[in-house]
C-alpha positions as CSV (number, residue, x, y, z in Angstrom):
1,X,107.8,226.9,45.8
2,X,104.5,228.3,44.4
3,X,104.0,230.5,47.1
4,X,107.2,232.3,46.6
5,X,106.9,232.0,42.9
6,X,103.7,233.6,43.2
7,X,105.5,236.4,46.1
8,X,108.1,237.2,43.4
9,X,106.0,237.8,40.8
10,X,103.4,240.6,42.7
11,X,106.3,242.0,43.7
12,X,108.0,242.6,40.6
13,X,104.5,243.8,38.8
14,X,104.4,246.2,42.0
15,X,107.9,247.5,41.2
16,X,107.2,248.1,37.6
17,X,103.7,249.8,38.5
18,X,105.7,251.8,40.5
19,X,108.1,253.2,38.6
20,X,105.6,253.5,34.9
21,X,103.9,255.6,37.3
22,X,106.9,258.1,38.9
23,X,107.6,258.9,35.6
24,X,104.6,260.1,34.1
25,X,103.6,263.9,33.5
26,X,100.8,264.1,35.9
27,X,97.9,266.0,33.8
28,X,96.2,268.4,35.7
29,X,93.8,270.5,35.0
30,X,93.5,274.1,35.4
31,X,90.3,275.2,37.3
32,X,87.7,277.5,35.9
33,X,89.0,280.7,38.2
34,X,92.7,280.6,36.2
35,X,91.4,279.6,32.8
36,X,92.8,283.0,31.4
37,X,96.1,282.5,33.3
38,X,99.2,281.1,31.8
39,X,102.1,279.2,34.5
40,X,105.4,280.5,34.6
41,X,108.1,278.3,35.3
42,X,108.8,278.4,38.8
43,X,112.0,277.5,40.8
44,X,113.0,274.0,41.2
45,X,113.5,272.6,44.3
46,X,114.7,269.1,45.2
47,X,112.3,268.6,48.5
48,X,108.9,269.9,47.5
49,X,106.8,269.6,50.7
50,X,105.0,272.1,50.5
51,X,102.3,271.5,53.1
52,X,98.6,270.9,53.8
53,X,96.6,270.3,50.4
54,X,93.6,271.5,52.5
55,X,93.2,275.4,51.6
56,X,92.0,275.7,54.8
57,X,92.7,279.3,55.6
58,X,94.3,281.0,59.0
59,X,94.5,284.3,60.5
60,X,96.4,286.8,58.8
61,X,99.6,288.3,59.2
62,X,99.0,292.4,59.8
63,X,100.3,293.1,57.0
64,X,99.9,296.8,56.2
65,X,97.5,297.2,52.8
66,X,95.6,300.2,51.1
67,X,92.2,300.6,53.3
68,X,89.2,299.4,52.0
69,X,87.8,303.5,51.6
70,X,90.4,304.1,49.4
71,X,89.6,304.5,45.5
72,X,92.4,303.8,43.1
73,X,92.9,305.2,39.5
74,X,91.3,302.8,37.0
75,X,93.6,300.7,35.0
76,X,95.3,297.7,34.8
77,X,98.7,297.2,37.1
78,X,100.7,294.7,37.1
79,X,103.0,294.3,40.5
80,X,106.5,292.9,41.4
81,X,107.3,289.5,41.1
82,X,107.3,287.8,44.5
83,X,109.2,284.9,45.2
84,X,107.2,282.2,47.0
85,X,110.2,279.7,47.5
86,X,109.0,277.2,45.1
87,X,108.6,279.3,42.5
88,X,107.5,283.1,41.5
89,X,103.7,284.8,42.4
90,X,103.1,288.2,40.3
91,X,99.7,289.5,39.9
92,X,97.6,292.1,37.7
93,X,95.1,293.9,39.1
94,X,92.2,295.5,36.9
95,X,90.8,298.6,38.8
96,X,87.3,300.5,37.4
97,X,84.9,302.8,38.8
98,X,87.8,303.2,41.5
99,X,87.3,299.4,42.8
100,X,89.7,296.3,42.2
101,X,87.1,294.5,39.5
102,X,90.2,291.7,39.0
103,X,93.0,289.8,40.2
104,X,95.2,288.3,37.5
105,X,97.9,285.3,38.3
106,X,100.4,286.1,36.2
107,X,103.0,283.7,37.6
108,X,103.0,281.3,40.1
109,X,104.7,278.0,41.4
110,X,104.1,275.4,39.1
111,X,106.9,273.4,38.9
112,X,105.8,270.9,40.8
113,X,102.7,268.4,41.2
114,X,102.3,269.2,44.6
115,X,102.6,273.1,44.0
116,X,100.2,272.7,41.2
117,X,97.8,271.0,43.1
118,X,98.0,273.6,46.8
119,X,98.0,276.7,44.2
120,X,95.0,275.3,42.1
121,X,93.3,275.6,45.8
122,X,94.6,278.8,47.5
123,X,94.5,280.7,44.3
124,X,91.2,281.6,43.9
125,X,90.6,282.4,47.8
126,X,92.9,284.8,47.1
127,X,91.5,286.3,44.6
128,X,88.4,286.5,45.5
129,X,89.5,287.8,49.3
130,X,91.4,290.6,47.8
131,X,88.4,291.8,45.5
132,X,86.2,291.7,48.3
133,X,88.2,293.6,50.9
134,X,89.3,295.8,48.3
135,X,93.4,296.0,49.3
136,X,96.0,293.3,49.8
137,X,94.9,292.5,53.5
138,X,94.3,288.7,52.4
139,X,94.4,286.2,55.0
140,X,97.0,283.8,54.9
141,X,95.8,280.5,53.0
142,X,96.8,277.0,55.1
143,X,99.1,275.2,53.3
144,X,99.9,277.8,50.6
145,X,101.5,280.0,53.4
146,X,104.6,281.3,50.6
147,X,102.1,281.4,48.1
148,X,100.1,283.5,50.1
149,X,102.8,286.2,51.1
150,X,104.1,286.7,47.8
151,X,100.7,287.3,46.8
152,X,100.2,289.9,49.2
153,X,103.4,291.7,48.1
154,X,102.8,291.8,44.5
155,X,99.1,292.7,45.0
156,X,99.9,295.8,47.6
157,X,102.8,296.5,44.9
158,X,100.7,297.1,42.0
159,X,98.2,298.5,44.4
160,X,100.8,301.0,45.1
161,X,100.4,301.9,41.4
162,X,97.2,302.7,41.4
């Protein structure tokens, strides 16, 4: 009798951990490379598997981008909105002396904790790929593979700007 008395009751404490926890607001926060960001509201979706949290990156899809040679009028340009399935990517970029100097996130998918968490890493790859190679030809982050590719569009689209 004690035994299952004792069965019963970790049980139920398990099942009322569980659920205090499904319904909290996880609190995340933003890393140092999007401090000046702010979320939009992505899209919802009801399955949010997003992938790999590993932001291990992969080889890159060809995409056609501005070549590295080329220098761009200096400004600030802000390109298309993207849609990365769970949720909108649109970028600024900041161009002086001719170079991209800055990468801006203007949206992104942040709907969910699981986007949150795979954008908090891929992110600032991205950004910092794009500065250094000077065009849109990022490679495609593991894991943040929509992320990625709307990325690349709105970056080559406000490149196209410049």
């Amino acid at each position: 009798m004690k035994k299952t008395l004792l069965g019963v009751t970790i049980l139920g404490i398990y099942a009322v951990y569980s659920l205090g926890i499904r319904h909290q607001d996880p609190v995340i926060p933003k890393p140092a490379a999007l401090a000046g960001t702010k979320p939009s509201g992505g899209q919802s979706s009801p399955n949010n598997s997003a992938g790999s949290q590993s932001g291990s990156r992969s080889q890159s899809t060809g995409h056609s981008a501005s070549s590295s040679s080329t220098a761009f009028k200096d400004g600030t340009y802000t390109g298309s909105s993207a849609d990365a399935y769970y949720g909108n990517v649109q970028v600024s970029v900041t161009i002086s002396g001719g170079k991209i100097t800055n990468v801006k996130f203007l949206q992104y998918p942040n709907s969910h904790y699981t986007s949150v968490i795979i954008n908090q890493q891929a992110m600032p790859y991205l950004k910092q790929e794009s500065i250094q190679s000077q065009s849109a030809n990022v490679q495609i982050i593991s894991g943040a593979t929509f992320t990625s590719q709307a990325f690349i569009q709105s970056m080559q689209s406000a490149l196209n700007k410049a």
